[in-house]
Phi, psi and omega in degrees: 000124158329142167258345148297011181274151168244202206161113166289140104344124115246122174253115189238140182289108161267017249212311184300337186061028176307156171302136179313323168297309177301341192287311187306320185285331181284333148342297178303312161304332188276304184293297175307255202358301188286330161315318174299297175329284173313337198255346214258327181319307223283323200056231202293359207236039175316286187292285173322329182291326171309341194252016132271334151343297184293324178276023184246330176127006177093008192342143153187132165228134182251135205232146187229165186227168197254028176169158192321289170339282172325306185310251170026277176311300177345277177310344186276331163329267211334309179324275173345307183280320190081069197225145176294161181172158174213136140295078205288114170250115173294134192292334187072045212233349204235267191267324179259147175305177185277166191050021174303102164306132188225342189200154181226142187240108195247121187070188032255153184221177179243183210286355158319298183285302168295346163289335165286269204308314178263317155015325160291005215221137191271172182303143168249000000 
């Protein structure tokens, strides 16, 4: 492994059994989130920190955990660490009540530091 490489997380609760659409879009809502997120840790060196990510191709794995709990914790790592993240709490419009946390979007960062925290969790 490169030790500069990186990689966004995504984790989404497989415990909800969401619908294929509904699982990408919240995946989707996780990854822009944590992106943002992540640019905002980084402050002015935001952007830079982004270009070895974009020359790597951009890594994203998405990985699940089997409950509200699990998510949760995740992020309070992440919290913990100082690691960019977002918490998709669902609008409740479709398959889940409102505010459900369904995806946690983690980095990007590099994957040393994100292999402690998700690195046990399997593939979704």
């Amino acid at each position: 492994m490169v030790m500069s490489e990186m990689k966004l997380v995504i984790v989404i609760r497989a415990d909800l059994k969401l619908g294929r659409g509904k699982a990408v879009a919240q995946g989707a809502h996780a990854a822009m989130g944590a992106l943002r997120d992540a640019k905002d840790r980084w402050g002015p060196i935001g952007c830079d920190m982004l270009d070895p990510w974009d020359e790597e191709g951009r890594k994203k794995v998405c990985l699940r955990v089997d409950s509200e709990e699990a998510l949760l914790a995740l992020a309070k790592e992440c919290d913990a660490a100082n690691i960019g993240h977002y918490l998709v709490r669902d609008a409740g419009k479709t398959e889940v009540a409102p505010l459900t946390p369904t995806a946690l979007g983690i980095g990007p960062d590099f994957s040393r530091h994100l292999d402690k925290i998700t690195g046990g969790l399997g593939l979704y």
